[in-house]
C-alpha positions in Angstrom: -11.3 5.9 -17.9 -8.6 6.4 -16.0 -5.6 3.8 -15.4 -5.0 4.6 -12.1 -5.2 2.1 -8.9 -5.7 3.3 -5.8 -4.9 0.9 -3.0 -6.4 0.8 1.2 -4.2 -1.7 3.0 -5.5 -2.3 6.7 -2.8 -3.1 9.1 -3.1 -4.8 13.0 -0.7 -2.8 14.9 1.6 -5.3 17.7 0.6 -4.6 21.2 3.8 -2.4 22.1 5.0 -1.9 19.0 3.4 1.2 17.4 6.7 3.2 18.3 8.5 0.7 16.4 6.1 0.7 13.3 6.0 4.4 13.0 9.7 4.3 12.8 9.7 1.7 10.4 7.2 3.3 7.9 8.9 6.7 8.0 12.0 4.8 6.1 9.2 3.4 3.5 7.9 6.9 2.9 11.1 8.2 2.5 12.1 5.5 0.1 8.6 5.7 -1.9 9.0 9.8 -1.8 13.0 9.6 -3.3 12.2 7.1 -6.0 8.7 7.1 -7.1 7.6 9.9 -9.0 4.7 7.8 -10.1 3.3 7.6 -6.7 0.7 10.0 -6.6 -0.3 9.0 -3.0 1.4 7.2 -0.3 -0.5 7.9 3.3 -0.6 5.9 6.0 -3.4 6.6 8.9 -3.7 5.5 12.6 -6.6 5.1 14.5 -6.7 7.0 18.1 -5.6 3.7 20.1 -2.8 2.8 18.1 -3.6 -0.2 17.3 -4.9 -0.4 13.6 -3.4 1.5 10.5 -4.5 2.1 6.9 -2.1 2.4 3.9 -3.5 4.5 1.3 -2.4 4.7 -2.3 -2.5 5.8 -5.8 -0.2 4.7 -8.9 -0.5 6.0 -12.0 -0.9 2.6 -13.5 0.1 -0.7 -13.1 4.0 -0.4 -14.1 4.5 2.4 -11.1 2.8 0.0 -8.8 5.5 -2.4 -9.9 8.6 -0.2 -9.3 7.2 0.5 -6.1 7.0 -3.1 -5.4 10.6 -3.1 -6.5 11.5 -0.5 -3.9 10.0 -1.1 -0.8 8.8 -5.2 -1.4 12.3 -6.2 0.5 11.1 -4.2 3.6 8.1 -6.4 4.1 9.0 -8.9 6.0 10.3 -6.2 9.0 7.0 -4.5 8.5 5.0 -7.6 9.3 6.9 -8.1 12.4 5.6 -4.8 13.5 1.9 -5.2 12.2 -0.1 -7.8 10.1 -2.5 -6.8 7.2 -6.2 -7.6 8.2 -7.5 -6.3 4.4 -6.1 -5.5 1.2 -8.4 -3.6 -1.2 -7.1 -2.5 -4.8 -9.2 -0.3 -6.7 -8.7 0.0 -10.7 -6.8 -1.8 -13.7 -4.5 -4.3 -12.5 -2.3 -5.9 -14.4 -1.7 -10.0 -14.8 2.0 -9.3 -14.0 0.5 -7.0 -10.8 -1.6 -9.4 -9.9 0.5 -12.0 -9.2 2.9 -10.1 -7.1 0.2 -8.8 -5.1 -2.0 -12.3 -4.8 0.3 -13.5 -1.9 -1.3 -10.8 0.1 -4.9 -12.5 -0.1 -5.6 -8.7 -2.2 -9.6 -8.3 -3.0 -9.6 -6.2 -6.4 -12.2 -3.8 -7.6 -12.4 -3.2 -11.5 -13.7 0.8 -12.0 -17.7 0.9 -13.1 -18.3 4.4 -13.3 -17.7 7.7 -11.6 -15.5 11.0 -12.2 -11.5 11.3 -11.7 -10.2 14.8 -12.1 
């Protein structure tokens, strides 16, 4: 079994504020893509109107999900003025300490039952 965690964060776009947001995320990605070599995936999707997004991700484990929390965390509170997160879904082995940083997000987890991960 694999120790990965794969995460799908669903965002609520502002009305006039998607130029904004997409401004605003490029500085995350830049920051996740500089520092996190333990990031194996960091994605984010728009829907055609502009008005929902989707951050997907995948950490190696639980201690690379940290030290991205570490990196980008202190950008959150911009982000949010930008969009609101309407779902938080986290896929795989979470740590306690990963866990509790995450909670504040009202995060549903998903503990791996079975499949293939190549």
């Amino acid at each position: 079994m694999s120790n990965r965690i794969t995460t799908d964060f669903q965002f609520n776009i502002g009305e006039n504020k998607l130029k904004d947001f997409k401004a605003f995320v490029n500085k995350m990605i830049e920051t996740t893509a500089l520092n996190e070599p333990n990031t194996l995936v960091y994605e984010w999707h728009i829907n055609a109107s502009g008005n929902e997004g989707h951050l997907l991700e995948t950490f190696t484990d639980s201690e690379a999900f940290l030290t991205h929390l570490d990196n980008v965390g202190h950008m959150f509170d911009e982000l949010f003025t930008y969009a609101t997160i309407t779902r938080a879904k986290i896929y795989g082995a979470t740590s306690d300490e990963l866990k509790q940083s995450l909670d504040p997000l009202g995060v549903e987890y998903f503990e791996h039952f079975n499949g293939i991960t190549r």
